[in-house]
N, C-alpha and C positions, 0 to 999 in steps of 0.2 A: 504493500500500500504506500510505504514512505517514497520507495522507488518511484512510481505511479506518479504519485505527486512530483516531486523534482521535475521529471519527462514534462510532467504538464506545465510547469512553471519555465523551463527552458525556449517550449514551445511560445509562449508570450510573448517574452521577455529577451528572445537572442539575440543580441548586439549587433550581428552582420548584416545592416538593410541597410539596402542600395535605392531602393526605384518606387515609387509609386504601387501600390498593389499591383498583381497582375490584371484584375477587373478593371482599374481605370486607366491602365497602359493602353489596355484594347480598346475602351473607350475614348477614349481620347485621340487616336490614330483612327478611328472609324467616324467620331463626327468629323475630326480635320477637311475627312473626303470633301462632305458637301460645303464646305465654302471655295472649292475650285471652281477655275473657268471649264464652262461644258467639253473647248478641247484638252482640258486634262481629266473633265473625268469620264473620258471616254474610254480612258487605259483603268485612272483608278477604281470606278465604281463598280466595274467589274471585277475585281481583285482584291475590295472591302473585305475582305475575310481573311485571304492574305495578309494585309497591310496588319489587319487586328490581331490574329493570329502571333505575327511573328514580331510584334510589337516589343514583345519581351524575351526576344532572342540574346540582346546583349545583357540581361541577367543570369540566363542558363549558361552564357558562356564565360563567365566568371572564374569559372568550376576548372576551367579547363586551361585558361589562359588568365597567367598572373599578372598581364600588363591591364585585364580589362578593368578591373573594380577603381580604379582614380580616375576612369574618364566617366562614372556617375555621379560627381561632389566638387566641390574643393572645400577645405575647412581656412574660408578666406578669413577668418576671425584672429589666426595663426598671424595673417599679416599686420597685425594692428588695429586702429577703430575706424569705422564709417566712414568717409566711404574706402580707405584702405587704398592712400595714395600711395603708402611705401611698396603696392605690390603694382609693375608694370604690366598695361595691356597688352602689350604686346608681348608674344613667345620669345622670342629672342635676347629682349633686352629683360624678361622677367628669368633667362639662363644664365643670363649674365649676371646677373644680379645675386642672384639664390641658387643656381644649379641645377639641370637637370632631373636630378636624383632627389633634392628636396623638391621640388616643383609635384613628382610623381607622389612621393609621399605624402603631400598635402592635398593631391584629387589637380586636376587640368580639364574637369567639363567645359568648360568658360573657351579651353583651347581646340578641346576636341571638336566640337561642332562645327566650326571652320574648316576643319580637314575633313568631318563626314560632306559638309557641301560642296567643298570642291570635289568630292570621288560622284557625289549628285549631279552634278554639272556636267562632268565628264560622262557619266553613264547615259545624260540626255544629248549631249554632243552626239554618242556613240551610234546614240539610237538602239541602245542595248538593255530588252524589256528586262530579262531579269534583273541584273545590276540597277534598274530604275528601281525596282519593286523593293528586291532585298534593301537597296542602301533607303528608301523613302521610310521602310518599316523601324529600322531601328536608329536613323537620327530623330525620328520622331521618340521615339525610349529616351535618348540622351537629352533633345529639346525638355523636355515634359519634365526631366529629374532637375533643370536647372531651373524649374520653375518653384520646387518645394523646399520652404526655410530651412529644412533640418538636412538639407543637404548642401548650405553654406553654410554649414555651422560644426566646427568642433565637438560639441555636444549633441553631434545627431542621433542618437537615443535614449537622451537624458540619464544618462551616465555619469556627466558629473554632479546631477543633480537630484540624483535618485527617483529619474521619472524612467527609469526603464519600460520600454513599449510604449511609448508615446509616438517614435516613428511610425508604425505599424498602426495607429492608434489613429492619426493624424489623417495618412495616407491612403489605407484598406478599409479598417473599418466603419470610418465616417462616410467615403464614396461608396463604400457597399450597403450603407442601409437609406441613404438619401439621392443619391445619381438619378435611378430610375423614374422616381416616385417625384421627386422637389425641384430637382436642378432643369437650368435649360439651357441648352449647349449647340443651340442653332442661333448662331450670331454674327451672319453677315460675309463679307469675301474676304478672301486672300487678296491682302496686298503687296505687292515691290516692297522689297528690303534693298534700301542702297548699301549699306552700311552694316551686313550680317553681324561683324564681330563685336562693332558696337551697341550693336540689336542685345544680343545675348547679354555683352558686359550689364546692359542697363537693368537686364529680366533678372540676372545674378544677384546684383545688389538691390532690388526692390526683391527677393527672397531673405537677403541676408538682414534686410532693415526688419522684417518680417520675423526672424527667429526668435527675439527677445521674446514677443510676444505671443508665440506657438507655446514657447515652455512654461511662461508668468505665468499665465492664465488657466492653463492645467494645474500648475501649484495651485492656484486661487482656489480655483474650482476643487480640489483634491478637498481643500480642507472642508468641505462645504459637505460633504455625502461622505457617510459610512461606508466603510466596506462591501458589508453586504449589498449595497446601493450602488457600490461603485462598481463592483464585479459579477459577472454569472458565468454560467456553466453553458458554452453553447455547443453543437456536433458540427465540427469545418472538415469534409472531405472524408467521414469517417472516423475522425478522432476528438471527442471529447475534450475541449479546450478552455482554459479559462479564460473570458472574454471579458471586455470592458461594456457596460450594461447597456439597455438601449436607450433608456435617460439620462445618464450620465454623457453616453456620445451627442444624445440630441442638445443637453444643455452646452458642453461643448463648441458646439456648432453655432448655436446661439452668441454664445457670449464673442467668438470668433469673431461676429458681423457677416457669415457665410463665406468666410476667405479662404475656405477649400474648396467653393464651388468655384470661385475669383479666379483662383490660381488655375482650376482646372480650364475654366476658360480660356485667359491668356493662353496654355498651352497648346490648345486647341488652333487659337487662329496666329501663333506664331507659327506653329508646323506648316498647314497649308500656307503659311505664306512664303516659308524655306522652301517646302518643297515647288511653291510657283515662282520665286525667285530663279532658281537651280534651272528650272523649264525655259524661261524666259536671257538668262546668261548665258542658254545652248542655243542662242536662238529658236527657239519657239516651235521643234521640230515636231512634224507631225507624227502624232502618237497614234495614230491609225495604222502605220504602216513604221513596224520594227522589227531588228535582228533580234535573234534570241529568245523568244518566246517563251521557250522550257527550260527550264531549268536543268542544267548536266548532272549524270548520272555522280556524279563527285558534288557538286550542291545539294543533293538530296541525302546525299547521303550526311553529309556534313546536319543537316535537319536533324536528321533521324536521330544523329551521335548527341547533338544536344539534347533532345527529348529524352533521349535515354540515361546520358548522366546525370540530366534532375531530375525524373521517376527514380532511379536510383539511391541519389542523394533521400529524397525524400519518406523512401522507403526502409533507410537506413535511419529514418528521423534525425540526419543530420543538419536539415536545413527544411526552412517550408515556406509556400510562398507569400507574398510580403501584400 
């Protein structure tokens, strides 16, 4: 029984979260679609499931490649206070500065995304469906992670401040019980990004300005509801978990001012607006007519190797998803 518990407490409370639940990765890459112009969603609307699907490919692949987990974060707090002059926009002169090797250590999402849209650009230059489809799904994962506080913040799981699962808390369980039901995530088109890197810079620090108050306000609110009020037993996938209750999320949410629907917004109509950016940079090439349609027998299978080391992971209860 003691064993039992632990397991369940682990399950909660596991320190390694990267991403957004996997329910709002895929939702968020699936409304992105409908804010495209009709000729881009002539390739994506059909492949909505795809996009959703594979949305959270760059979490499974964590497992497998140790360079992947610093390109969902950075713990820009590392660099000083607000808005964090001492740390440079730019890659080069922030190597200069700090090094490589610290840069990785502290998360480069802020970096990475520049480099997923150039490999976007180039795939729509190419005219090359898969590599549109694959790289659209998973900068939209990367986009979406630099949109949530606890992923510019050193304290992204309230660790040093004894709010363990409040990532998880923030990001999974609040979109999965209000998304469907409350939120509204049809809001308008994709716009031209002149300026991506400075796009992103601005979305990072309006997270990071945000984190103080993802955690306060859990503290507040902790004190306010008992245990028993603040936790229940619910079944995730099979396994009996202890969960954070459905009033204590909704008050939560409340007291937030709805700034995990906010954020899930933004995230929303910044994708589409990368992934029309990227379309329009390749010259506007028509997406009716592309190489590569299927995907190669070595991309598929590369799928399948991911699905299977997180079914694996998971069934070893060493990781679960977020």
């Amino acid at each position: 029984m003691k064993k039992t518990a632990i397991i369940l407490v682990c399950l909660l409370f596991h320190e390694k979260v990267f991403c957004w639940g996997f329910y709002a990765h895929q939702k968020i890459n699936f409304f992105a679609v409908f804010l495209l112009p009709p000729e881009m969603m002539v390739l994506y609307k059909p492949n909505i499931s795809f996009l959703s699907e594979h949305a959270v490919d760059p979490d499974k692949r964590r497992y497998s490649l140790p360079a992947e987990a610093p390109r969902h974060y950075i713990d820009i707090d590392h660099y000083g206070s607000y808005p964090f002059a001492a740390l440079p926009r730019k890659w080069y002169d922030a190597v200069l500065k700090f090094s490589a090797d610290s840069l990785q250590k502290y998360g480069i999402v802020v970096w990475w995304i520049p480099i997923m849209q150039q490999r976007l650009t180039k795939a729509f230059r190419d005219k090359d469906q898969s590599k549109i489809l694959k790289l659209s799904a998973e900068i939209g994962h990367y986009i979406a992670d630099a949109h949530v506080p606890l992923h510019v913040c050193s304290n992204h799981n309230g660790q040093l401040t004894h709010q363990q699962g409040i990532h998880a808390f923030w990001e999974s369980r609040i979109p999965e019980m209000l998304a469907e039901k409350e939120w509204d995530f049809f809001i308008g088109k994709a716009e031209y990004i002149a300026h991506p890197a400075d796009f992103i810079w601005k979305r990072v620090l309006e997270s990071a300005a945000a984190a103080d108050t993802v955690l306060r306000y859990e503290r507040i609110l902790s004190d306010q509801f008992r245990d028993d009020r603040k936790y229940t037993f619910e079944d995730r996938n099979g396994v009996m978990i202890r969960q954070y209750s459905s009033a204590y999320a909704l008050a939560y949410n409340v007291k937030l001012n709805n700034m995990i629907e906010r954020r899930m917004r933004a995230s929303i109509y910044a994708i589409a607006s990368f992934w029309y950016t990227a379309w329009i940079d390749a010259g506007q090439p028509d997406l009716k007519h592309l190489a590569n349609k299927n995907f190669s027998v070595d991309e598929l299978k590369e799928f399948e190797a991911l699905n299977a080391q997180w079914k694996n992971r998971r069934l070893k209860g060493v990781d679960r998803e977020e």
